[in-house]
Structure formats: structure tokens, C-alpha cells
MISEPA-284005 format. One record per atom (N, C-alpha, C): x, y, z; residue in one letter. Coordinates in pm, whole numbers, plus 50000, padded with zeros to 5 digits. Layout:
// MISEPA-284005
XYZA;...
***
This chain:
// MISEPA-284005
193188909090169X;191788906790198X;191288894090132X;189968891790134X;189348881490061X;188538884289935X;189178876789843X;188838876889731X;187488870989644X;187038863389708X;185978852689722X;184368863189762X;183138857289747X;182118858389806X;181938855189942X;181328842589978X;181298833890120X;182798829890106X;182728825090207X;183958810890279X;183358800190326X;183678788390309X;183238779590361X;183328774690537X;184538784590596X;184848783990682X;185468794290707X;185058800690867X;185468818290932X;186818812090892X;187318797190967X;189148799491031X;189688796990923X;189378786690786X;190148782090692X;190698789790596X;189058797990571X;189318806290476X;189068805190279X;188238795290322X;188168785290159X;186718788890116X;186798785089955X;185258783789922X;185648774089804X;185238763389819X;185528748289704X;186418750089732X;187498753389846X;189078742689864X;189728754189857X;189068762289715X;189938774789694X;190928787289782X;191138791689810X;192288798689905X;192228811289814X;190968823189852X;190998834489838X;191658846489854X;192388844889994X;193228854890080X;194268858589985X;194208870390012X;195448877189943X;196268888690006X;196768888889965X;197888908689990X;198518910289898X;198178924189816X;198358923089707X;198178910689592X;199078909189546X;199008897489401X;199228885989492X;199718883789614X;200648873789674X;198858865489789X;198728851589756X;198078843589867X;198688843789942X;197628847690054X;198578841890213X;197388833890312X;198368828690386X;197408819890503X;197418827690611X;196308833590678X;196438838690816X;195968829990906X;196328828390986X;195778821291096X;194528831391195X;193468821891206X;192238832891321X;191418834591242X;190098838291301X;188848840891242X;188778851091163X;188098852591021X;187948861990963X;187658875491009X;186598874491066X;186408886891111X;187838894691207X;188478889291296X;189468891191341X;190308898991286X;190918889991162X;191548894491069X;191128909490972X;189978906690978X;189898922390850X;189448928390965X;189388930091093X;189228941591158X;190788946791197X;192328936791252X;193188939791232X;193858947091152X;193458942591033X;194418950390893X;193038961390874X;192108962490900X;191418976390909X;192348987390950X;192528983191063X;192858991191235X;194778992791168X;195118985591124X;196968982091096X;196358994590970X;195958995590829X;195939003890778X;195319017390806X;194809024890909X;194409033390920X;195169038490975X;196159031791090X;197449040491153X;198839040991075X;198589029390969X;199489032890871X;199779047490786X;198709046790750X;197559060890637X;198279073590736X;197529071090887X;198129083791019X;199309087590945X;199919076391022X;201399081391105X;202149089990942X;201859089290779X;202309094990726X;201669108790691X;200459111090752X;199589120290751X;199159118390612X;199039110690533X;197819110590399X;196449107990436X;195669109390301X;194269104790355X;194039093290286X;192799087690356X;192729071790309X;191629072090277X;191409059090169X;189939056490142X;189869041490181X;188839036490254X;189279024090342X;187569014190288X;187699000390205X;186588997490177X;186388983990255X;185738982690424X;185798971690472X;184628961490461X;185078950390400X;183908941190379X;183678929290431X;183218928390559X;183028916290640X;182558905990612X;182488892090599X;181978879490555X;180518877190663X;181018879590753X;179978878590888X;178458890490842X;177948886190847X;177078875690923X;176758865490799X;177128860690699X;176718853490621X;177628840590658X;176208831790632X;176578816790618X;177888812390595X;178558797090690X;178268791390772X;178048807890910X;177008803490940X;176858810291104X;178028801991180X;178838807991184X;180478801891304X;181128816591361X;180268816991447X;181008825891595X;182028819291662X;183108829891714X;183508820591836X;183048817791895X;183428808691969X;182658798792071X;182308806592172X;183268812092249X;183358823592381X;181898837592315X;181978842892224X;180638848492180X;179148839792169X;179488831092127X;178238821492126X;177668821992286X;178758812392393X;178348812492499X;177848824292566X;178508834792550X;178198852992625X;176598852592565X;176138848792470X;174988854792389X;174128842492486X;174078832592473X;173348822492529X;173138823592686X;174218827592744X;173948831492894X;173168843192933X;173348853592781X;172768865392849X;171028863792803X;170938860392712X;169748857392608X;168868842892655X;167968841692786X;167598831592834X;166278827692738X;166258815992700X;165168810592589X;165798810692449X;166368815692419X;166828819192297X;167298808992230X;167238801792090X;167308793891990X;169028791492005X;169158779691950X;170738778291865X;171398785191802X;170238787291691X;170358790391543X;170718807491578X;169548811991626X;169228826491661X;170708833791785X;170968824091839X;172248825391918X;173558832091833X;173418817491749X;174568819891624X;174758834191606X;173828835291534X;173768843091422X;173918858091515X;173698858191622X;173438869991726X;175298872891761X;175558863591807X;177068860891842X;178098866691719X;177328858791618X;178448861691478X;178588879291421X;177028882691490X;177128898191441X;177808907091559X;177438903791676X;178128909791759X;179548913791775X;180048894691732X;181418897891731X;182328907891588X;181288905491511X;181758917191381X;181218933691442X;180478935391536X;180168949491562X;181478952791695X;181848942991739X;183318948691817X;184338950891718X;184688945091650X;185598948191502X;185138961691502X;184218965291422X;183828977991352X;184078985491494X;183688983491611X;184448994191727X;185858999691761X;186438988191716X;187718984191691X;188138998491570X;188038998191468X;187738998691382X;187609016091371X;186889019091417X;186169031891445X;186599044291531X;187229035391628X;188389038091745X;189839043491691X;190359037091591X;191399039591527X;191619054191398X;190089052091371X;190129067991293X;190539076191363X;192339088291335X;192199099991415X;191599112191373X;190879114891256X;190339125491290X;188899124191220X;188079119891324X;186499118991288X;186129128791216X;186389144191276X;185619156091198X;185429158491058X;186939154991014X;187059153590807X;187409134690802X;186729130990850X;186089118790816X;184539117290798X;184029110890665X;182919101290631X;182999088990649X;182189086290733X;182319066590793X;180819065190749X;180469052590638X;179319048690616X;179259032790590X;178109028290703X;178039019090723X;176409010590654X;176628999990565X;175548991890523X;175838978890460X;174918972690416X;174818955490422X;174638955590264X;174158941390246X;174268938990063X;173008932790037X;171878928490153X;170998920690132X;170338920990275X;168788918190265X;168018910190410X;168388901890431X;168008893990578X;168538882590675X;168008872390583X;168618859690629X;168378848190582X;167368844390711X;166228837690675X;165138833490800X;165738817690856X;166098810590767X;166258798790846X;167768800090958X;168588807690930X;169708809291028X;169358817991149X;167978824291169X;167608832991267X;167348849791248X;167708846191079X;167588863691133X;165888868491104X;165898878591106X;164168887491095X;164498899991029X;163508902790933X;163188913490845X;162408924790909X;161848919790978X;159918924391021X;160448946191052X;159708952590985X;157968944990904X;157748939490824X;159258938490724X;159138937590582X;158958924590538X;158418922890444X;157738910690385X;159298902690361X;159298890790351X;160618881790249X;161918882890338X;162558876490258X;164158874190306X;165258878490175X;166068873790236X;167248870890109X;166898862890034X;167828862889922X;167168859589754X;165998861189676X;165068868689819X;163458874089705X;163808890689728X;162838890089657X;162268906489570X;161618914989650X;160838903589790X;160298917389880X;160918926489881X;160438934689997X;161458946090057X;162048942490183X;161388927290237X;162778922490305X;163898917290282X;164078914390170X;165268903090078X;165978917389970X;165248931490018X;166248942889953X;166388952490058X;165928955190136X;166228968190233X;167238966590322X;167998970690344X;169088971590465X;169538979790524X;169698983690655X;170598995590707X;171648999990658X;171419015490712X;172599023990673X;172649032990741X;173909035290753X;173989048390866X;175149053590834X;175429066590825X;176449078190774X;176989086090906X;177989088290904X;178379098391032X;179769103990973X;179199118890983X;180209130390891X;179499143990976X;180889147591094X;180679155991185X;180719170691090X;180049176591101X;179629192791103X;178859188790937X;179099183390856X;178339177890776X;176679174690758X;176149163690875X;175079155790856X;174879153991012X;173899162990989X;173199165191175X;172999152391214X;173389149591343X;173139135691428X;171259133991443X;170759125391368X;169279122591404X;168619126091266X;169309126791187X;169179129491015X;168509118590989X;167329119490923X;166649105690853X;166379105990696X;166969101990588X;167089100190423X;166379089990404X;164879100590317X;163889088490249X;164109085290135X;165379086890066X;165489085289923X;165749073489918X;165569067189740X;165539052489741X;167059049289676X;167839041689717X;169359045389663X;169819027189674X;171049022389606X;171589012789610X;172929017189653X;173289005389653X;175009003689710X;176099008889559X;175449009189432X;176059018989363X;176289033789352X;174979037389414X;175729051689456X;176549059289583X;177139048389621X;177799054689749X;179359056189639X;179569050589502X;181009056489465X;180339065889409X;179569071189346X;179629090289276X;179419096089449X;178549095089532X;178349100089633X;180089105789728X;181029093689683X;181859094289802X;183069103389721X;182959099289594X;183749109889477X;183559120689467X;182209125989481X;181759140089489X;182049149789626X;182099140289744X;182879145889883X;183909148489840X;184859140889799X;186619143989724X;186519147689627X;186009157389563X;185859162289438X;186419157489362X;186629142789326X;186959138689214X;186039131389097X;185959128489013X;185199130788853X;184849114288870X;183839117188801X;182899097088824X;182979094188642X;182979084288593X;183429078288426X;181569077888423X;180969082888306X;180159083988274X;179099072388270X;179799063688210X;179559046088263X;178859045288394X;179119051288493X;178629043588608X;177569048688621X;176639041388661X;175509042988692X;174839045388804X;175559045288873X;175239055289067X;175049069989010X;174599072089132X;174299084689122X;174399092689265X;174859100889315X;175589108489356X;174389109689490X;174269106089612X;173259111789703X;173739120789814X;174789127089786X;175209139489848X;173979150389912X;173469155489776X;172219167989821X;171439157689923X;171159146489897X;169769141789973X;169969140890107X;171369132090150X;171289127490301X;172289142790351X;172469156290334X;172989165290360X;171169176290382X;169959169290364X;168929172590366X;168309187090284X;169079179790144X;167839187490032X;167379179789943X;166349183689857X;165449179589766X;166409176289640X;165979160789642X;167049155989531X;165949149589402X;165379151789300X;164319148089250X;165279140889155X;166149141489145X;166759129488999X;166889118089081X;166899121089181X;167409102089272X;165759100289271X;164859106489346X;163429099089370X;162469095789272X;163239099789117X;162079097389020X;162969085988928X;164099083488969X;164739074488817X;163899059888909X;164319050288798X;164359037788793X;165369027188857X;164719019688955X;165799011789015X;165508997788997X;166688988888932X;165968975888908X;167218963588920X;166638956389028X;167278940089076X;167078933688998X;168698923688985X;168498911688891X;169358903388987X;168738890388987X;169498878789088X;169258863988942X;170798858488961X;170748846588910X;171188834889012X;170528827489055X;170698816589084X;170728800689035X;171488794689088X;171018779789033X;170488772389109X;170418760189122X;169978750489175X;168268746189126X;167698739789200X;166338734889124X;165258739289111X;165428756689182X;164038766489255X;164328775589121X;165528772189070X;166428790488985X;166458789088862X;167178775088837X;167678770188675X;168618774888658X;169638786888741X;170628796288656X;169638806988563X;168198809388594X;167598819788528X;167478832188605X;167208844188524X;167248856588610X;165718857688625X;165778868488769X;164308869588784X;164738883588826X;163448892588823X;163728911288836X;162848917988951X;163008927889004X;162358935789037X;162858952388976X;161818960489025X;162008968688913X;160988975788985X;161568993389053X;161029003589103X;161109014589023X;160059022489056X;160019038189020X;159079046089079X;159779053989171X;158939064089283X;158019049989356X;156819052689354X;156309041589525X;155539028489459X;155769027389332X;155599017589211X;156399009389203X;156408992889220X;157008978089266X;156788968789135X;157508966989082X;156908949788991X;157958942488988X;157768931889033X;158348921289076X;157978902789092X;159138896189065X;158758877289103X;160338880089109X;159798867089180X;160878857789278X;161648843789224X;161558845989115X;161678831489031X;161418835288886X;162148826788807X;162008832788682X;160918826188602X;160268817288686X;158468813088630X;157918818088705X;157838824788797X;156858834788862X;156448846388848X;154558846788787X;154138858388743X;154628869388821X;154818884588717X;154938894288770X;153938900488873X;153978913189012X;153208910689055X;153398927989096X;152568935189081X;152658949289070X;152068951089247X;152718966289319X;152798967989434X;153068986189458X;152048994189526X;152489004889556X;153029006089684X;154029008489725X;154699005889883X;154519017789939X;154179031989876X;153409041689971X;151829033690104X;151469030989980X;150179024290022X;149959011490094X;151039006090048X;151068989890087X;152748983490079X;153338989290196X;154508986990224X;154948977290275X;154018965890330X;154298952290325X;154118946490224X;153598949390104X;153438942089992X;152808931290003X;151168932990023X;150568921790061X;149148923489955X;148798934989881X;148108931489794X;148358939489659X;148668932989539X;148698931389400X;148048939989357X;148538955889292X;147268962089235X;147508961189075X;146398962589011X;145878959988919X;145518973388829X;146908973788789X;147368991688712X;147958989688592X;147038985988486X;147908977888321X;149288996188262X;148389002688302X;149429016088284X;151169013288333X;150769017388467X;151969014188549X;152579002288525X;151738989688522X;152848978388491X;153418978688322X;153038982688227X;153478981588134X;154298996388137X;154159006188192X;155739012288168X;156529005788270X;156628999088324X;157768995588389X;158498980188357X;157398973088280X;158048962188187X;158958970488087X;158438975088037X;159318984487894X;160228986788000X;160638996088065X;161828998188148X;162798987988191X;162028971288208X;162838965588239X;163258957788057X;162378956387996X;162618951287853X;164338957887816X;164078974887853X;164988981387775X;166398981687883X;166448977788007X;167598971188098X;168188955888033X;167058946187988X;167658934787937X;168438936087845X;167848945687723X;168128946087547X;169818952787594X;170038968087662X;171128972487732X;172298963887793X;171958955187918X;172568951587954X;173448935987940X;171938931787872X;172838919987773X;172558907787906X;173438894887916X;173388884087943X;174968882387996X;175608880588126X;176528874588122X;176898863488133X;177958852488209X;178588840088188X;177878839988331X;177258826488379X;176578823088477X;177958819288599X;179118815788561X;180188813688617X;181328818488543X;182508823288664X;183618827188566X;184778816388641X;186188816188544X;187258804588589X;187718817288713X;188408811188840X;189068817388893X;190638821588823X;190498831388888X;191758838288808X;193388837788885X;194258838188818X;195328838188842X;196418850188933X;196358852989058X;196478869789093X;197468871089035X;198508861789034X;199828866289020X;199588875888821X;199078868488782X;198968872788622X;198078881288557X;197478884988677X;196548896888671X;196938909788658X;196558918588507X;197318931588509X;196548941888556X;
***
């Protein structure tokens, strides 16, 4: 798979020159578009897993739809012929997801036995606006604090499990889908982690330790908007405080009430327990290295 964040390129496969791809400890060059590729070795390991009758745990992580927007060409054109008026940009980016949602068909097709299968599907972030994509309703994009630059789809499908048309209002991150997916396989989560298990909730019962804890974003960026400084957001139940920049005043938000986040309420209570909450995440979690050296696979134990 790929080892890397972005790529600089679907076919090359690089990010700064670097050559991410791996199998096992060993780099390799594949030839063909990324997406291509990890929907292949998706589809190649799941009939692998079959044909010995074990079970698999399968973690697929697509590059697509993130920047460079590079569809194939043949998707680009299908999207542009069918889509009359439609942008460049907005083409792209339409094409690039499409062709990652035939993968995942691909993909999906190859599971043989859906019934004691959990297939759960979600993203890591909101659209980027200047490449075409849209949030709406939600306020922001990627790299801010709205709830468009944090909310993303998800969708679960686990037959006799989780009734088809099931809707989960709980507020959850992409850390708890490992206690969640450990607790299906009854196996034991290291105390350390900090997910938390949303089994009871999207199986539709009352889960009050997920809807009352504390959930809180930290993004470091660099360049000349960022410094390499962190900036936070920081929830609890329908209570928001948040900036977008690490000189940008904090800015308190109830999203029961005001779920576009368009006016600032003015609650010294609420915002000061939830500074302390984030005070006591900083003092906890400490400061890491803004960059790390790439590492060596072969020498990796």
C-alpha cells in the first residue's frame, strides 16, 4: 500500500520524489492509477482471506479524492458529457470520486459472505472548495473548524445486525471505529486508546458516555496563514468553541440551535469549562515534532 499522506501524482506515486509504495518492508513500483491499484489488491486480498476460509480485517484507504484532482481521462470525459454546464474543476473532482466509488463496487462485490460481514464506510475531512467540492449546509471547508471542514459521511452495513434506514445521532470520530470494530470480535482495546466503542449507539440504543464526553480537534499547519501553530476546536454535547488559526479569537457556538454556526453566543460558563478542557488536553498531550525524517522500511522493527 501507500505509505505517505497525498501523492503528488495518481500514476507516479511520489510525494517530494519520495516513493511510498510498499509490500510489506519491500518498495515497489506499480504501474496504473492509484486508485486502480488499491482497489486490485483490495479485491486480490479478500479472495485470498476466501479461498483459505479465514477471516479478514481489511483497512482500505484511498488517496482519491484528495489533491492533485487527476481522474482518468476517459472518467473526466463520461462526467463532462453527461454533466452539461458543469465546471473543469467540479468535473475533476466528480470523475476522481466516481472512479474511486467503482473501486469500492469492485471491492464490495468480492466480499463472500456479507451476512457476518461489517463493511464501514467514511472520509477524514470536508471538501476542499476551490477544487469543486461543497459542504452545504455546513458552514467551512477543509482545514477549518466549522462543521464543514469536520463532518463527513458514514455509512455501516452489517446484515441482521443494523436495520437498513438506521440513522446514528451520536457525535463520534474516526478513533472509535477501532474499540467499536474490536468489540464486534470480542477482542480487548489497550486502555491508552482513546476511542470509544459505538457499538450500543448505531445498533440503536442509548449510549450516554459517547453523547456527553468531550471531543476536541487539533490541526497544525504551516505556511504563512499557520506558522506550524496549532489551532483547536473543542465539543461537548451541542456546545462548540473554536478558531481557525492560531491568532484567531475563540468563538463559542450551540449547534442544536445554530447548526450553521453563524452566531457567537456569549456563555462565559460554558466557554470557560471548555477552555479548561482544552487547557487540560494541551498540559496531557504535550507538543509533538512538526515533521518527522522518513523512515527506513527495510529497518523498521
Amino acid at each position: 500500500g501507500y505509505l505517505g499522506d497525498m501523492m503528488d501524482d495518481y500514476y507516479n506515486h511520489r510525494r517530494h520524489g519520495v516513493n511510498y509504495m510498499a509490500e510489506g518492508r519491500k518498495r515497489i513500483e506499480p504501474k496504473g492509477h492509484a486508485t486502480d491499484l488499491f482497489s486490485d489488491w483490495a479485491v486480490k486480498y479478500i479472495k485470498e482471506r476466501n479461498a483459505k476460509e479465514e477471516p479478514f480485517f481489511l483497512f482500505l484507504s484511498y488517496n482519491a479524492p484528495h489533491t492533485p484532482i487527476q481522474p482518468p481521462q476517459d472518467w473526466y470525459e463520461k462526467v463532462k458529457k453527461r454533466e452539461k454546464g458543469i465546471g473543469n474543476a467540479r468535473a475533476k473532482l466528480v470523475a476522481l470520486i466516481e472512479h474511486m466509488d467503482e473501486g469500492i463496487g469492485r471491492v464490495l462485490k468480492a466480499v463472500p459472505e456479507k451476512d457476518n460481514t461489517i463493511i464501514v464506510f467514511t472520509s477524514d475531512n470536508g471538501g476542499q472548495a476551490n477544487v469543486g467540492a461543497r459542504n452545504d449546509p455546513w458552514k467551512g471547508e477543509k482545514q477549518q473548524m466549522w462543521e464543514g471542514g469536520l463532518r463527513v459521511p458514514t455509512c455501516i452495513v452489517w446484515h441482521g445486525q443494523i436495520r437498513p434506514g438506521t440513522t446514528y445521532d451520536g457525535v463520534s470520530m474516526t478513533m472509535d471505529w477501532l474499540p467499536t470494530l474490536a468489540e464486534v470480535a470480542g477482542a480487548e482495546v489497550p486502555e491508552e486508546v482513546d476511542g470509544q466503542s459505538l457499538l450500543g449507539g448505531i445498533q440503536g440504543k442509548k449510549d450516554t458516555a459517547i453523547d456527553s464526553r468531550s471531543l476536541i480537534w487539533v490541526r497544525r499547519e504551516g505556511g504563512r496563514m499557520y506558522l506550524g501553530q496549532d489551532y483547536y476546536a473543542v465539543r461537548q454535547g451541542p456546545w462548540k468553541l473554536l478558531q481557525n488559526n492560531s491568532r484567531e479569537p475563540f468563538q463559542l457556538f450551540n449547534l442544536e440551535e445554530d447548526p450553521g454556526e453563524t452566531t457567537p453566543v456569549d456563555n462565559n460558563k460554558v466557554r470557560r469549562e471548555l477552555e479548561q478542557v482544552l487547557r487540560e488536553h494541551v498540559r496531557n498531550a504535550g507538543f509533538v515534532p512538526w515533521q518527522g525524517r522518513v523512515p527506513d522500511l527495510e529497518k523498521v522493527e
